[in-house]
N, C-alpha and C positions, 0 to 999 in steps of 0.2 A: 329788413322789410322787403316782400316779395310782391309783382303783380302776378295775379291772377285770372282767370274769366270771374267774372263776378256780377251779379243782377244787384242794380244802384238800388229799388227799392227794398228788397231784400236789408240792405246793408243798412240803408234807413231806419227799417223797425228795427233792428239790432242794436243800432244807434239809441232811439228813442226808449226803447225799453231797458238798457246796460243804465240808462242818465234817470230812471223813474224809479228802478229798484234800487239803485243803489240810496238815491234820497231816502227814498222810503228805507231802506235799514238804519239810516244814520239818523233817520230821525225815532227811530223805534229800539236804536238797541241799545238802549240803559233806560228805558219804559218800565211803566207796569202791565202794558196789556199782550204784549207779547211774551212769548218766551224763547226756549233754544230751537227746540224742534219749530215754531214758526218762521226764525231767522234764517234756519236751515232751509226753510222752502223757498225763502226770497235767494239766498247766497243760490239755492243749485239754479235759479232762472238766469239770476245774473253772468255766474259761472259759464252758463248755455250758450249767453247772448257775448258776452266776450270773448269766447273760443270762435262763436262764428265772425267777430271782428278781429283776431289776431288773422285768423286765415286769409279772410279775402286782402292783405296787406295794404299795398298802398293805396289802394281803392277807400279802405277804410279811413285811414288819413288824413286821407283830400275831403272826402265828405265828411268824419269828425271837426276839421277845422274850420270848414265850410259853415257847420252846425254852430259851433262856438262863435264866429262872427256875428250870426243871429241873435245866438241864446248868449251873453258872458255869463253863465250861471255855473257856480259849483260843483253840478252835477255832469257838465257838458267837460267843465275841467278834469273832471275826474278820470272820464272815458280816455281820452286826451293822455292824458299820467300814467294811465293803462296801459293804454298802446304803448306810449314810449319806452318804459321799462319793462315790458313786455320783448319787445325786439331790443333793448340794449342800446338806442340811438340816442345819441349822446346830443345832437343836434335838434333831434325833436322834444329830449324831455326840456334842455333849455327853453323851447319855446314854450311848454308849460309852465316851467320854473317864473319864466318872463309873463306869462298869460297871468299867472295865480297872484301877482305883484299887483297886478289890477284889481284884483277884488280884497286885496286886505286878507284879513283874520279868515273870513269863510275860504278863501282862496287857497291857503297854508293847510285846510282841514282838508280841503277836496285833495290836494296833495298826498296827505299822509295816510288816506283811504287808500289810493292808489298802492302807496306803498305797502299799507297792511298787508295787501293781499297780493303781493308779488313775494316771490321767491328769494331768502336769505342771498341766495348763488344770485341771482340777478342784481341786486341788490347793491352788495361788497363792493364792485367797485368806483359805485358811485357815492356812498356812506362813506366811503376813507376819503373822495376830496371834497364831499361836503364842510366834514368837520372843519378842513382846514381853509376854509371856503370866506372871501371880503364879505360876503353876502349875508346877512341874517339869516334870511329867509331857507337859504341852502344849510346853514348850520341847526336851525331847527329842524328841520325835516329829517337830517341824519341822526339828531336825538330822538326824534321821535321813532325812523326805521329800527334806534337799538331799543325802543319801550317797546315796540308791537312786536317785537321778532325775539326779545327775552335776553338780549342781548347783556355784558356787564361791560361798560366802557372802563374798569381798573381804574389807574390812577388820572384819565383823562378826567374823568366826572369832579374832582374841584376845578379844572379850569372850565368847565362847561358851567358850574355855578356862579362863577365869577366874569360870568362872556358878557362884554357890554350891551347886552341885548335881553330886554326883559323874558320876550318869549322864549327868547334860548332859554335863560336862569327858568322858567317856570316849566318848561319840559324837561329839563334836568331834575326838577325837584320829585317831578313824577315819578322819573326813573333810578335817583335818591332812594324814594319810600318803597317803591315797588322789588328793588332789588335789596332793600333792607342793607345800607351802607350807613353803619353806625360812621364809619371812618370819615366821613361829611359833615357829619353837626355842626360844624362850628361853621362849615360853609352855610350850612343848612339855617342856623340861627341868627345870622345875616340876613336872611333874607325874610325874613318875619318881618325887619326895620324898612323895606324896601317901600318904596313910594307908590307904586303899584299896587293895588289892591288884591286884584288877581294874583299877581306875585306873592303878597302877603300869604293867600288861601291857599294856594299851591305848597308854602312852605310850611304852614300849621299841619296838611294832611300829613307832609311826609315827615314832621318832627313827630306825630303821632305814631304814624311807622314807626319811626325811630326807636321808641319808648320816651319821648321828651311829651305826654301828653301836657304838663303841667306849666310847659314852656309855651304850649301851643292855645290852651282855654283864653289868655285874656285876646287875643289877637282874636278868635272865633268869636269871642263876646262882642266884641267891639265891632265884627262884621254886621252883626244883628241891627247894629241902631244907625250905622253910618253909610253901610252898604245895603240897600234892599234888593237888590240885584244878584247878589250875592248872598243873602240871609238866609235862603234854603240847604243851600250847600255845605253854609258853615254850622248851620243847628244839624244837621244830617253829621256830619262829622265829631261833633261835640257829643251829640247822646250816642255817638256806637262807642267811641274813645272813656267814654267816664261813667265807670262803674255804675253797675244797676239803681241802689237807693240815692247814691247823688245827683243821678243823672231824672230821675224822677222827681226828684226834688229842686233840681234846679229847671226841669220844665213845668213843674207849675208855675214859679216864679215869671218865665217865659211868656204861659196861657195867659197871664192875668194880665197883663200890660198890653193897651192896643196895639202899640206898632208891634209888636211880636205875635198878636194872638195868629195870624192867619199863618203865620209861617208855622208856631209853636202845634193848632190842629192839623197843618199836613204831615207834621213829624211823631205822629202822638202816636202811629203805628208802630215805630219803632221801638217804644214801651215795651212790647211784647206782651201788654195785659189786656186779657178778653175782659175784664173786666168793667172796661171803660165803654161797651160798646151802648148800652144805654145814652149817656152821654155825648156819645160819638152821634149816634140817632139822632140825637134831639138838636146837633148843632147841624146837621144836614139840612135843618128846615130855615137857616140864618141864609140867604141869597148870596148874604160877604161871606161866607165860612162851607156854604155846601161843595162848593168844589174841593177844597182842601178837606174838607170830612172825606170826601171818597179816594183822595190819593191815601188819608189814612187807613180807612180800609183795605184798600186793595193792600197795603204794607202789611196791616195785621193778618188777615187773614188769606191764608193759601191755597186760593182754589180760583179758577176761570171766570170771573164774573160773566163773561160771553154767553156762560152757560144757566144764569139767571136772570131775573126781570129788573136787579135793582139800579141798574142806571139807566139814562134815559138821555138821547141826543139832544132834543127837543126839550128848551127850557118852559115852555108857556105849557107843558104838561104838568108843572110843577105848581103854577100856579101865578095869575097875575105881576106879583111881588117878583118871579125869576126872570122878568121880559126884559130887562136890561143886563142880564148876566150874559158875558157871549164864552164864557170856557164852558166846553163840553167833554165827556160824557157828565153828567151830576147826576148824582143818588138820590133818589127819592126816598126820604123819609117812611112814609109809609111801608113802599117795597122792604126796604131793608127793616122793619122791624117785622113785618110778616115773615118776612126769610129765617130771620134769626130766631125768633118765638116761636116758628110754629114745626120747624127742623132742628134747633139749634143749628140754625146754619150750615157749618163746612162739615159737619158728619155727616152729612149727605151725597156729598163731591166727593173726586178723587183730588188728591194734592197736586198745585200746580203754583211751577217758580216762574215768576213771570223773568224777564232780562232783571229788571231791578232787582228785584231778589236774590239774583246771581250777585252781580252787584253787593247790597248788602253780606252778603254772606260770606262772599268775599274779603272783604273791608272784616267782617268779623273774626274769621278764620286767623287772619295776619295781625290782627290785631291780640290776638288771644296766644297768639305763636311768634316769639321776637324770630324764632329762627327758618320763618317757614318764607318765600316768598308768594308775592302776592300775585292770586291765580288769575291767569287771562279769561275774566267773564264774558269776553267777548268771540269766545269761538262758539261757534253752534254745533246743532247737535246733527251725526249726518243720518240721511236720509233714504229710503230704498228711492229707486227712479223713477217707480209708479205709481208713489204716492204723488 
């Protein structure tokens, strides 16, 4: 860490803008409304604004920590994590490490952002004493540096499954399925009994990795009625994992039952049948179901909604009846059946994968391949400088 001449305000908007963008990606990138080449344009801002914060060094720093006194927010952590492993100081990412212990679970994420985007070589020799690390929170973070960076911990990954610490075992599991380590099932199927619920979901994906789908259905069923918090993730899981007509067949079973319906219509894109979209239309006009009618569209079909009229910020354009609805964007009924009827829709557009799409496609790919691993949907796509 170097001083330099530096203008504090300068340093500021760098500050402020490095802690905006990067929220905004994290909360956008496994979306439907974005895609690669959009994440690209926030990644090259941000990229901008942390080059001009590595530079002006310790200047940077003192006002980063300054800022995080103010803000304890995730985002202000993150900048923070940056810098530290950025320069290699070993004394300041502690104090992130110690900062992120204060906000919990959000805390551990603004961490491993950091990491994402730091450099393997920077990286190494703080990932080897994490592992070995009294600390939780230092040992998840170094599983997580080897999921984002594609890393294969060998034969460490059972005892990363077996670490008395849930979120370690549940970032292991990630990186179980992701590297496609049949040699862990049995670690793996442990952890389906786990008390954890999160744990549980974590371990159904990667047994589906695995090819143990059959191991991982009743635990994913069971999410549905017990976990609502969790019932998107694990019906998203279950119809990419299980065969085309059972997987149809066990989502009407899904539709028909209240406590599933709302989950079962935002997953009914994943069907992959245009055929539904009548139906889809008509459940846009329910105030409990129009939101979830348009996450399923946006699933079914692949093109830029941005670049059409059918949703709409503003619920009270909907009608009376939507004035207590507060999730937005929602599809207007009407729009989307002019769209569809009077274009057949997406043959009008050019094809467009939103992040989520990567995402499923993803999950599909690995899924359809025991020996392929599972692609990092989260790199974007890069960008010329003057766009």
């Amino acid at each position: 860490m170097q001083r330099t001449a530096t203008i504090p305000s300068i340093i500021e908007q760098h500050l402020e803008d490095a802690a905006f963008l990067w929220h905004r990606r994290a909360r956008e990138i496994d979306g439907p409304v974005m895609g690669a080449f959009d994440i690209g344009r926030i990644d090259q801002r941000l990229d901008a604004n942390l080059d001009g914060l590595f530079a002006a060094g310790q200047a940077a720093w003192d006002l980063a920590t300054a800022r995080f006194a103010d803000y304890q927010e995730p985002p202000e952590l993150f900048v923070l994590a940056a810098l530290a492993l950025e320069w290699q100081s070993a004394p300041a990412l502690k104090f992130a490490v110690d900062s992120a212990m204060l906000l919990g679970g959000s805390g551990l994420s603004a961490l491993s952002g950091a990491v994402a985007r730091s450099s393997p070589d920077r990286l190494k020799p703080f990932v080897a004493r994490w592992l070995d690390s009294a600390v939780a929170m230092e040992r998840a973070l170094a599983v997580g540096a080897l999921h984002h960076h594609g890393a294969n911990p060998g034969p460490r990954l059972k005892e990363l499954l077996n670490d008395g610490d849930s979120e370690v075992r549940r970032r292991a599991l990630r990186l179980a399925g992701a590297r496609r380590r049949r040699d862990v099932i049995v670690q793996v199927a442990a952890c389906l009994e786990a008390r954890d619920a999160r744990e549980r979901l974590e371990a159904a994906v990667a047994a589906c990795l695995l090819g143990q789908v059959r191991l991982a259905q009743p635990v994913l069923d069971q999410m549905l009625t017990d976990h609502p918090e969790l019932a998107a993730a694990a019906m998203e899981v279950r119809l990419l994992a299980t065969p085309p007509i059972e997987a149809r067949s066990w989502w009407h079973e899904c539709v028909s039952y209240a406590a599933a319906r709302e989950v079962a219509v935002a997953s009914s894109g994943l069907l992959g049948d245009m055929g539904i979209m009548p139906w889809l239309i008509e459940t846009m006009r329910s105030p409990d179901l129009a939101y979830a009618a348009g996450l399923a569209l946006r699933d079914l079909v692949e093109i830029d909604f941005n670049d059409t009229d059918v949703f709409v910020t503003d619920p009270a354009k909907l009608g009376p009846e939507f004035d207590t609805v507060e999730a937005t964007p929602l599809p207007s009924a009407s729009r989307a059946a002019a769209w569809w009827e009077e274009g057949r829709g997406p043959s009008r557009f050019d094809r467009f994968h939103s992040m989520r799409r990567l995402k499923l496609d993803a999950m599909r790919a690995a899924l359809a391949n025991a020996e392929m691993a599972l692609t990092n949907w989260h790199q974007s796509r890069p960008i010329p400088a003057w766009m």
